[in-house]
Jmol script that loads the backbone (N, CA, C; Angstrom):
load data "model"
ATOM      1  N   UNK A   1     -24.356   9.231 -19.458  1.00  0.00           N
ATOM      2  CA  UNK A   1     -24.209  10.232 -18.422  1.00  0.00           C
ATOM      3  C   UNK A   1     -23.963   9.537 -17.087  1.00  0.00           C
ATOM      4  N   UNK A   2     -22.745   9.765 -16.587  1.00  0.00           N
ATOM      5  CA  UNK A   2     -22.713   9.098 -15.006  1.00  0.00           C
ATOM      6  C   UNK A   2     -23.186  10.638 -13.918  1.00  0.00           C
ATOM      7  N   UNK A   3     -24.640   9.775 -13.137  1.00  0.00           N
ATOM      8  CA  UNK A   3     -25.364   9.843 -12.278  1.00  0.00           C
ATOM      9  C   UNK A   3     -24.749   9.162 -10.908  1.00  0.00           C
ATOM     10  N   UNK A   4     -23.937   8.621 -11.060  1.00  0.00           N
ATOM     11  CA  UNK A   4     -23.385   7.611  -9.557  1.00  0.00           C
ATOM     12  C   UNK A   4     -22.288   8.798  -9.089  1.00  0.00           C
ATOM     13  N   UNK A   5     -22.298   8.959  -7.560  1.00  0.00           N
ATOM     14  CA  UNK A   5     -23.597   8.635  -6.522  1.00  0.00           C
ATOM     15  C   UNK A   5     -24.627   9.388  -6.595  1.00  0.00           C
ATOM     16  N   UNK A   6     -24.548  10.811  -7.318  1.00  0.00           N
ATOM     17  CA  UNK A   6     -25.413  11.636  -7.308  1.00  0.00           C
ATOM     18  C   UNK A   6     -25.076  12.668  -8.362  1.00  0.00           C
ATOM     19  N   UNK A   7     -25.547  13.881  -8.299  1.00  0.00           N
ATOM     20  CA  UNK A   7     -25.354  14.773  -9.286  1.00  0.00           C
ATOM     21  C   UNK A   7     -23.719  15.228  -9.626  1.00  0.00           C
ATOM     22  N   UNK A   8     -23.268  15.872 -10.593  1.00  0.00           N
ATOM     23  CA  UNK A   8     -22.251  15.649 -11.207  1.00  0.00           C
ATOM     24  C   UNK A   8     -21.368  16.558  -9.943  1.00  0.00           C
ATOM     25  N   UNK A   9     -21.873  17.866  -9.277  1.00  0.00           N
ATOM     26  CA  UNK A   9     -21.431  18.770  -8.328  1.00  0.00           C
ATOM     27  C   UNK A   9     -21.260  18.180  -7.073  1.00  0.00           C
ATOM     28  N   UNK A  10     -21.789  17.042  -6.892  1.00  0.00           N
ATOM     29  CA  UNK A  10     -22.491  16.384  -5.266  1.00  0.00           C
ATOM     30  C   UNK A  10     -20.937  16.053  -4.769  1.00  0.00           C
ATOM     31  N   UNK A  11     -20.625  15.979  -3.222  1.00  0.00           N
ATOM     32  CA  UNK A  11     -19.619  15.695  -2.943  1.00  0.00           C
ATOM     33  C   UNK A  11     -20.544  14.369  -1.622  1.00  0.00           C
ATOM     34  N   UNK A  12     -21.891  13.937  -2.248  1.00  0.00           N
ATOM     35  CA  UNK A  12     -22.001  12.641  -1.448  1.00  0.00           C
ATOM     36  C   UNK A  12     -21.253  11.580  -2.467  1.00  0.00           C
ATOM     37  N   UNK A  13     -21.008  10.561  -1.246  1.00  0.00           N
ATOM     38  CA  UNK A  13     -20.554   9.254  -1.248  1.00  0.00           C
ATOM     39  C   UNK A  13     -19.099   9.168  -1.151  1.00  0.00           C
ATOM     40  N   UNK A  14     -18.344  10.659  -1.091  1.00  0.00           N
ATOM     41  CA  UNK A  14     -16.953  10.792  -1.346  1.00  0.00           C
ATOM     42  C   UNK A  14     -15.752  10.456  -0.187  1.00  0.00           C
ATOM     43  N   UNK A  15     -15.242   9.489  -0.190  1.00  0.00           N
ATOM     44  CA  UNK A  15     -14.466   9.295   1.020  1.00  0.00           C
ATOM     45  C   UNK A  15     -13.285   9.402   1.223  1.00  0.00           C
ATOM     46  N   UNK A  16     -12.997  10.096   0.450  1.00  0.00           N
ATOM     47  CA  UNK A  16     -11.448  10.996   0.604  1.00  0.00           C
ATOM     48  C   UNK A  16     -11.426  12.146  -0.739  1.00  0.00           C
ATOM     49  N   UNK A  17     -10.561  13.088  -0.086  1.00  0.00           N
ATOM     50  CA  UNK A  17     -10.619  14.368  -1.443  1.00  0.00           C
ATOM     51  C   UNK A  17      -9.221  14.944  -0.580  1.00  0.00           C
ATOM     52  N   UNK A  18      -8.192  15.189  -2.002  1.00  0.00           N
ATOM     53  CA  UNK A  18      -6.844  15.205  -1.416  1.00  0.00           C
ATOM     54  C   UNK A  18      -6.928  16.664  -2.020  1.00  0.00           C
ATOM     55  N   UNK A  19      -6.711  17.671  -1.412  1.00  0.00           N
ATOM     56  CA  UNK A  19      -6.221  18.977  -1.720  1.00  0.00           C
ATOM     57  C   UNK A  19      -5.130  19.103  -2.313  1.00  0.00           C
ATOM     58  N   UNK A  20      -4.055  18.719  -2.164  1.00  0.00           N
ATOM     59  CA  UNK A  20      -3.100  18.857  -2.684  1.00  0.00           C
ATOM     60  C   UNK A  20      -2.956  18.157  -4.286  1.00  0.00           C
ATOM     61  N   UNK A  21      -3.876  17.130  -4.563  1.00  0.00           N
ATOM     62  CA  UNK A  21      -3.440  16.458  -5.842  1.00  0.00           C
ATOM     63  C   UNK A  21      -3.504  17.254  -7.117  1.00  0.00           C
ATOM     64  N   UNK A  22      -3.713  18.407  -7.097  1.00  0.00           N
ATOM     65  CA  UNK A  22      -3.522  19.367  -8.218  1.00  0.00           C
ATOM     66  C   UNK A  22      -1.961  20.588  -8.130  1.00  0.00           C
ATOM     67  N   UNK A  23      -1.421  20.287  -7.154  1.00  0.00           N
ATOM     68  CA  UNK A  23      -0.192  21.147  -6.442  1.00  0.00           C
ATOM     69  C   UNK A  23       0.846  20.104  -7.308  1.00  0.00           C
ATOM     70  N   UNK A  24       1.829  20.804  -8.050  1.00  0.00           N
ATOM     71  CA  UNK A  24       2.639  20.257  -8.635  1.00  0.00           C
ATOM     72  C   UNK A  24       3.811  20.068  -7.983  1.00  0.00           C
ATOM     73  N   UNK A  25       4.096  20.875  -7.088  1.00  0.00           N
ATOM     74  CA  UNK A  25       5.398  20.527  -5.646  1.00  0.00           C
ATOM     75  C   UNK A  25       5.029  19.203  -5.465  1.00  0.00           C
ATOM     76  N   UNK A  26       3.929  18.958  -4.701  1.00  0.00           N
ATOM     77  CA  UNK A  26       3.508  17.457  -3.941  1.00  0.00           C
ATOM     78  C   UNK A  26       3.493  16.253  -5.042  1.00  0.00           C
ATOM     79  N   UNK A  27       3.131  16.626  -6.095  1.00  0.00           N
ATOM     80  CA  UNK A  27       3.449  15.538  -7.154  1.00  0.00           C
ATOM     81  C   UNK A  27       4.888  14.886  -7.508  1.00  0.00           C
ATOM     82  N   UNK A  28       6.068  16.514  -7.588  1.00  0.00           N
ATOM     83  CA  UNK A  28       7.181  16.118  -7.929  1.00  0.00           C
ATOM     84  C   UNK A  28       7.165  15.556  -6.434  1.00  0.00           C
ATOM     85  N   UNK A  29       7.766  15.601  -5.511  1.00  0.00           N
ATOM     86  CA  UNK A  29       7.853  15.405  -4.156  1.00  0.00           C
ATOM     87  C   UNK A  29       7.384  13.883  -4.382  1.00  0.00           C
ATOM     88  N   UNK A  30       6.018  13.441  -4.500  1.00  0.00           N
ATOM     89  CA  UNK A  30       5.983  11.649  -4.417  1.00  0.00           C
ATOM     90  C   UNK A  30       6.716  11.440  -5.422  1.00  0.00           C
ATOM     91  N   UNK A  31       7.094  12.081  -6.177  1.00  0.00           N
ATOM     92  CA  UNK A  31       7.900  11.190  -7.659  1.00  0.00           C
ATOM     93  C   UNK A  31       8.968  10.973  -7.100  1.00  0.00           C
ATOM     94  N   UNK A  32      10.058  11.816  -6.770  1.00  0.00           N
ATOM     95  CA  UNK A  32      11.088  12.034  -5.961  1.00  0.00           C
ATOM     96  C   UNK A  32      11.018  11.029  -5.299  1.00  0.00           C
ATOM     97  N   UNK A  33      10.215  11.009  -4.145  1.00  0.00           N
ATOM     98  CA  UNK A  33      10.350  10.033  -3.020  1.00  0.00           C
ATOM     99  C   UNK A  33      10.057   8.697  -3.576  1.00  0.00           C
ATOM    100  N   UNK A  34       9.373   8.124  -4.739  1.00  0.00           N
ATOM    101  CA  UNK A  34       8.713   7.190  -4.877  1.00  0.00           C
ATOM    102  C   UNK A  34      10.873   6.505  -5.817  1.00  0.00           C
ATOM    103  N   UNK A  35      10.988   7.210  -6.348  1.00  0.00           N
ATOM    104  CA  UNK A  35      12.434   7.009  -7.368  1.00  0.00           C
ATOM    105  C   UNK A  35      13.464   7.104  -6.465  1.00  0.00           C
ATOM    106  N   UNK A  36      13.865   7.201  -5.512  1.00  0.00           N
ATOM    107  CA  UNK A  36      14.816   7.459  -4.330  1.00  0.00           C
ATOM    108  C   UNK A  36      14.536   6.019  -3.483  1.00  0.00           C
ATOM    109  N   UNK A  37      13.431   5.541  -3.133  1.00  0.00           N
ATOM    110  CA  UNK A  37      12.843   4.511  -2.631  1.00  0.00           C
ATOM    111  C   UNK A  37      13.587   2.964  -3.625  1.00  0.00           C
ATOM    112  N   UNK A  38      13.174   3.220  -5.242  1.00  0.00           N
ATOM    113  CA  UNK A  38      13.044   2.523  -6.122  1.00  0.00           C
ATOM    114  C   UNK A  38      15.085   2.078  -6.165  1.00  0.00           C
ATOM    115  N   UNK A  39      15.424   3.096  -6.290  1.00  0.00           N
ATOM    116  CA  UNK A  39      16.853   3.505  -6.207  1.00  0.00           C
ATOM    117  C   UNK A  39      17.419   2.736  -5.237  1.00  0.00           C
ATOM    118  N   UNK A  40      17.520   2.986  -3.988  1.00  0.00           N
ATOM    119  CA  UNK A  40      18.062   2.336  -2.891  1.00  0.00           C
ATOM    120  C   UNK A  40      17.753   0.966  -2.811  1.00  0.00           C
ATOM    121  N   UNK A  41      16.367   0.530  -3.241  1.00  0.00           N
ATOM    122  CA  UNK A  41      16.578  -1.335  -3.527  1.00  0.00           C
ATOM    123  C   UNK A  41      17.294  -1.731  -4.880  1.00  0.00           C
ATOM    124  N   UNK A  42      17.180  -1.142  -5.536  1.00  0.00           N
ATOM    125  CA  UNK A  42      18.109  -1.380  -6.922  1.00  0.00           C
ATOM    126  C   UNK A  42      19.858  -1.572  -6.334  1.00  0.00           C
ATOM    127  N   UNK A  43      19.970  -0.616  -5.392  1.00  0.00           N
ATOM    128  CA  UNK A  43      21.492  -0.544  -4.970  1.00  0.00           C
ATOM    129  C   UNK A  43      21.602  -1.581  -4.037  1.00  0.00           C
ATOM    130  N   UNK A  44      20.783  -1.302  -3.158  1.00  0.00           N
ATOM    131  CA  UNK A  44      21.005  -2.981  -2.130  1.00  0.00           C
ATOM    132  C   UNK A  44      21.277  -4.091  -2.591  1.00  0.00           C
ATOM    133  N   UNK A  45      20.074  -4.421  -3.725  1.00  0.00           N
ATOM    134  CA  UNK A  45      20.366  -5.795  -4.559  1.00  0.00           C
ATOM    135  C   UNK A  45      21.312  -5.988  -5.132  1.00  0.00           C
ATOM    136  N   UNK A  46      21.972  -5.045  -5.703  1.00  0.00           N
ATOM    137  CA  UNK A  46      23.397  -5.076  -6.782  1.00  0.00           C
ATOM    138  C   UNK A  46      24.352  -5.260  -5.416  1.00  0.00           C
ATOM    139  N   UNK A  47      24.145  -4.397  -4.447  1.00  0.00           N
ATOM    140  CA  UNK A  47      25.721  -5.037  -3.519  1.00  0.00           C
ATOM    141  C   UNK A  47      25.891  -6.672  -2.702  1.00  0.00           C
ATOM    142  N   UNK A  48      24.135  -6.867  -2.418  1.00  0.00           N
ATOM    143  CA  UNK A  48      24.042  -8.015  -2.832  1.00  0.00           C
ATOM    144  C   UNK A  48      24.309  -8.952  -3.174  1.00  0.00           C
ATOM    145  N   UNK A  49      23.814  -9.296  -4.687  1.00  0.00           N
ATOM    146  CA  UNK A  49      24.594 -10.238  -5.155  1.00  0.00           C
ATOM    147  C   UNK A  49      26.019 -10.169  -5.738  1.00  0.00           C
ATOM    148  N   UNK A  50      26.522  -8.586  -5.253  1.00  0.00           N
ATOM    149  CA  UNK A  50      27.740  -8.861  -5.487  1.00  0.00           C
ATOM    150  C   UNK A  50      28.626  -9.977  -4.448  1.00  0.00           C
ATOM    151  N   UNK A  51      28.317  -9.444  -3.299  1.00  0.00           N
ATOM    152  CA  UNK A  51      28.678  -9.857  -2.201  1.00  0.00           C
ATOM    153  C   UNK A  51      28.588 -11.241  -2.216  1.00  0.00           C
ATOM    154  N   UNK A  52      27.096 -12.064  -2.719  1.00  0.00           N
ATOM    155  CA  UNK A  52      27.247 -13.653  -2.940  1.00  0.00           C
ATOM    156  C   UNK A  52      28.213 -14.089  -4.098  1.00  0.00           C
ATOM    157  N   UNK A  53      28.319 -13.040  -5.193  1.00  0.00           N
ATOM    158  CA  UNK A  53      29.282 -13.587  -6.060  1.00  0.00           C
ATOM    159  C   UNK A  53      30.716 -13.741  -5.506  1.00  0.00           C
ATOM    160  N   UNK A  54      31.208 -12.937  -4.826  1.00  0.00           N
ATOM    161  CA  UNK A  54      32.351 -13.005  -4.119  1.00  0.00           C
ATOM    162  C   UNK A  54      32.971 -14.507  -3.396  1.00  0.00           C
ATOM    163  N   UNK A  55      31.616 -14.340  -2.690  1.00  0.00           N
ATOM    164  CA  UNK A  55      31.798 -15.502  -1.626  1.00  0.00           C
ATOM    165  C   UNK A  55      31.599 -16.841  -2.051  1.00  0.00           C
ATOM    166  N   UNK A  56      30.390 -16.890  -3.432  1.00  0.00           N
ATOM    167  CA  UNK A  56      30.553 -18.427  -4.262  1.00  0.00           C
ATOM    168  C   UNK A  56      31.644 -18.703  -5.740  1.00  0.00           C
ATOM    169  N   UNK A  57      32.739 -17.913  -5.123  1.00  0.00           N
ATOM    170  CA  UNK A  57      33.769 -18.221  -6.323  1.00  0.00           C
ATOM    171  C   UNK A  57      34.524 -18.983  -6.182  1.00  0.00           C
TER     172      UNK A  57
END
end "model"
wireframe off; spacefill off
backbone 0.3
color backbone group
């Protein structure tokens, strides 16, 4: 049985509580943003080393 910090209802010891993390908008929304993020360095790097391939031929 976890007792830490206190009873199973207790909202001591809690140092952040996100309202939204049960909202499925805000979930897709970081996914989105997190894959759009992921995306744009994937593309940078590819023009990248295209760009060095060019120039060390």
């Amino acid at each position: 049985m976890n007792t830490w910090p206190g009873p199973e209802n207790s909202w001591e010891g809690v140092d952040a509580y996100f309202t939204w993390a049960s909202s499925s908008g805000m979930l897709v929304l970081f996914t989105l943003v997190t894959a759009a993020i992921c995306l744009g360095v994937i593309i940078a790097a590819a023009r990248h080393e295209s760009e060095v391939a060019d120039s060390n031929k």
